[in-house]
C-alpha positions in Angstrom: 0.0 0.0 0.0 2.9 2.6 0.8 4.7 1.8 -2.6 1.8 2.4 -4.4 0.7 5.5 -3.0 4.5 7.0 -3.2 4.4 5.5 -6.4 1.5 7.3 -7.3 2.8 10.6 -5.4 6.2 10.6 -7.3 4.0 10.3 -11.2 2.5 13.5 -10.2 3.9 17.0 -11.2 6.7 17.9 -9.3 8.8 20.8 -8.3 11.3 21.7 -11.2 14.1 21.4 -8.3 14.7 20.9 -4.7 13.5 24.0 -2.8 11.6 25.5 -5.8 8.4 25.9 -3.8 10.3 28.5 -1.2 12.5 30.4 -3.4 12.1 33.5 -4.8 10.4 32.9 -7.8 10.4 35.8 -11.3 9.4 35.6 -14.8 10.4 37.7 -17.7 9.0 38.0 -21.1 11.9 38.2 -24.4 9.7 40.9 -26.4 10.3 40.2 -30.0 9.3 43.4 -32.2 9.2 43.8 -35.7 11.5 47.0 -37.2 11.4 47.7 -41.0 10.3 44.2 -41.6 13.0 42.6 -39.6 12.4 40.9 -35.4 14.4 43.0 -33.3 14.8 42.0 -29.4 13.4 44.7 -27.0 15.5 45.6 -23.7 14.8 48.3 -21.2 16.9 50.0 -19.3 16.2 50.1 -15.8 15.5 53.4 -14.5 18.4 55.3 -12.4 16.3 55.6 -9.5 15.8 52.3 -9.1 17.0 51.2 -5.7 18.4 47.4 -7.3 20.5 47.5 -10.3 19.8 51.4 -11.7 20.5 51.4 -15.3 21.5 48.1 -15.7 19.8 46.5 -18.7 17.1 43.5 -18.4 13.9 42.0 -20.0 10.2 43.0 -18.7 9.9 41.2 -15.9 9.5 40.7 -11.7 8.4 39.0 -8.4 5.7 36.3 -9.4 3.1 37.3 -7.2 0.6 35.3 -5.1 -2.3 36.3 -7.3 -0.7 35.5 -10.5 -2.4 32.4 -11.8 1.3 31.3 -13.3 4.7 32.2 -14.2 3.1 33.2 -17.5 0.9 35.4 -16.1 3.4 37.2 -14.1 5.5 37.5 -17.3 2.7 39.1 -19.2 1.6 41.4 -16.3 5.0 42.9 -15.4 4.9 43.8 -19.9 2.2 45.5 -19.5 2.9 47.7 -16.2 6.3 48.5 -17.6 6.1 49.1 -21.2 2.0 50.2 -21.2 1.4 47.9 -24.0 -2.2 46.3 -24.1 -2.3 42.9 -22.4 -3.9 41.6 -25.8 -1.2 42.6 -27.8 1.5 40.4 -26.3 1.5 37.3 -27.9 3.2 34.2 -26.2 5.2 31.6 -28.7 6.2 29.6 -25.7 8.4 29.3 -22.3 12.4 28.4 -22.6 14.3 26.4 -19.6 14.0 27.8 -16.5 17.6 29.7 -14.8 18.5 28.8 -11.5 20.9 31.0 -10.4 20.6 29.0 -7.0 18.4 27.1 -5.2 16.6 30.4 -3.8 16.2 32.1 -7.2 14.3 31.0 -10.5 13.4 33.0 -13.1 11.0 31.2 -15.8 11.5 33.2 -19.6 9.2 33.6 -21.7 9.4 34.3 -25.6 5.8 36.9 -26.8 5.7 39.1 -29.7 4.4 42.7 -28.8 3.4 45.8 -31.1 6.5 48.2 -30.5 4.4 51.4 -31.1 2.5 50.8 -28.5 5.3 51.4 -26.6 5.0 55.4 -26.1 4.7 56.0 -22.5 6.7 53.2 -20.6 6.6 53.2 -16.9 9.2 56.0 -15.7 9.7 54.9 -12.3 10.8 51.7 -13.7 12.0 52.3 -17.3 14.8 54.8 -18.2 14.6 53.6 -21.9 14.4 51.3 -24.3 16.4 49.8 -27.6 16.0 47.1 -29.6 18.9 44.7 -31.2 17.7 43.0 -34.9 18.4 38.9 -34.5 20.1 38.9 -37.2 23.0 40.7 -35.4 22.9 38.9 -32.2 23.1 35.6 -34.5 26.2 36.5 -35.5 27.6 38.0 -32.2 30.3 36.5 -29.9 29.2 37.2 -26.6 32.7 37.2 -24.3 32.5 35.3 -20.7 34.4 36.4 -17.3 34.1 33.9 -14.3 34.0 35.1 -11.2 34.9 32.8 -7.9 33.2 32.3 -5.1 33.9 31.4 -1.9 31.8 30.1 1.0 31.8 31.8 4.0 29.9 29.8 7.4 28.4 32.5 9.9 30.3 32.0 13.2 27.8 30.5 14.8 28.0 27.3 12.4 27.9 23.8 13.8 31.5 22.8 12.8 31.1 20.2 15.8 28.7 18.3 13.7 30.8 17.4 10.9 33.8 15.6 9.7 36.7 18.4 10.1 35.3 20.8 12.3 36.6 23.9 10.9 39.0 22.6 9.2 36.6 21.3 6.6 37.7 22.4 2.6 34.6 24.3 1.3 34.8 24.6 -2.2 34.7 27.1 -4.3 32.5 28.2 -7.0 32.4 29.6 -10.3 30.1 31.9 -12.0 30.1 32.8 -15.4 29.2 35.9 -16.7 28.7 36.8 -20.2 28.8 39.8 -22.1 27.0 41.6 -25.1 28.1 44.9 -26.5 25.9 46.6 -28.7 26.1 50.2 -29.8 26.3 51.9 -26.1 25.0 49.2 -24.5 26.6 46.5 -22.3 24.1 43.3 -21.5 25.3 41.4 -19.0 24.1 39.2 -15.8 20.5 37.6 -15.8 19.8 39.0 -18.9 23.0 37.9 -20.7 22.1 34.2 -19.7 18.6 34.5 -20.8 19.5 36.0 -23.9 22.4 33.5 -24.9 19.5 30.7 -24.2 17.7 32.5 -26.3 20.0 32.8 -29.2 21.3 29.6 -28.8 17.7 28.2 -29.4 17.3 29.7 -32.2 20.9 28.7 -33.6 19.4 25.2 -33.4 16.4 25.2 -35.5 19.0 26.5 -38.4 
């Protein structure tokens, strides 16, 4: 009777990953637009009186909140508050892999098409500007990577008495990469680096 009913528990829909359920969960939508007859990708730039990351570059996006029916929603929602475009103008072709920068953070991408002259009166308090980058140049673009190391560091109130080596245990390091795209002015890097080389790498694939 127990095997069964675990067998039965573990054929349900789980959690993507361990901890999933408690960590802090985002979505952001990859607004394809449509320039002179070619796609372009749509970034903003976040606005310099933001209190996180001021100017730093990103996909719409934010917190997935509690009324949100899905990640989806949440993607489509945060467009709309921070671009202004109509919530039936975004279009969804589909979600891409989920990145989990660690087992607190997720952020679920999503791929929409959106009309880009709607885009007129973008949220201010949010949104310093935005660009666009055609595909076709991204395609053909070498982003550049830097890792950075690092290094865990126990609080001092740690239980070192409860494990093999005390203090003297060998916590290893870790590396992160981060990737790069220059275009124009701009420098994309972080979160929305690894999103976007997903991105281009998925399209790379259908070629």
């Amino acid at each position: 009777m127990f095997l069964d009913k675990l067998k039965n528990e573990l054929h349900h829909r789980q959690p993507l990953f361990i901890g999933e359920d408690t960590a802090l969960r985002c979505a952001v939508l990859i607004p394809l637009v449509e320039v002179d007859g070619e796609w372009h990708v749509l970034f903003e730039v976040r606005s310099l009186t933001m209190r996180k990351q001021p100017g730093d570059i990103s996909f719409p996006g934010g917190r997935i909140d509690p009324t949100d029916a899905s990640p989806m929603e949440a993607a489509i929602r945060e467009t709309h508050e921070e671009l202004g475009v109509d919530l039936l103008s975004i279009h969804v072709l589909g979600q891409m892999s989920a990145y989990i920068s660690s087992p607190s953070f997720v952020v679920y991408p999503f791929v929409a098409t959106i009309d880009h002259h709607q885009i007129q009166n973008f949220n201010k308090q949010e949104v310093e500007e935005v660009f666009t980058i055609p595909i076709s140049w991204l395609l053909n673009y070498e982003p550049y990577m830097h890792t950075i190391s690092v290094q865990p560091m126990p609080p001092m109130d740690f239980p070192y008495d409860k494990i093999v080596n005390g203090d003297k245990y060998q916590w290893r390091p870790r590396a992160i990469e981060e990737w790069f795209y220059d275009y124009e002015d701009y420098t994309i890097w972080g979160l929305t680096a690894r999103v976007l080389k997903h991105f281009v790498e998925t399209i790379k694939s259908q070629r």
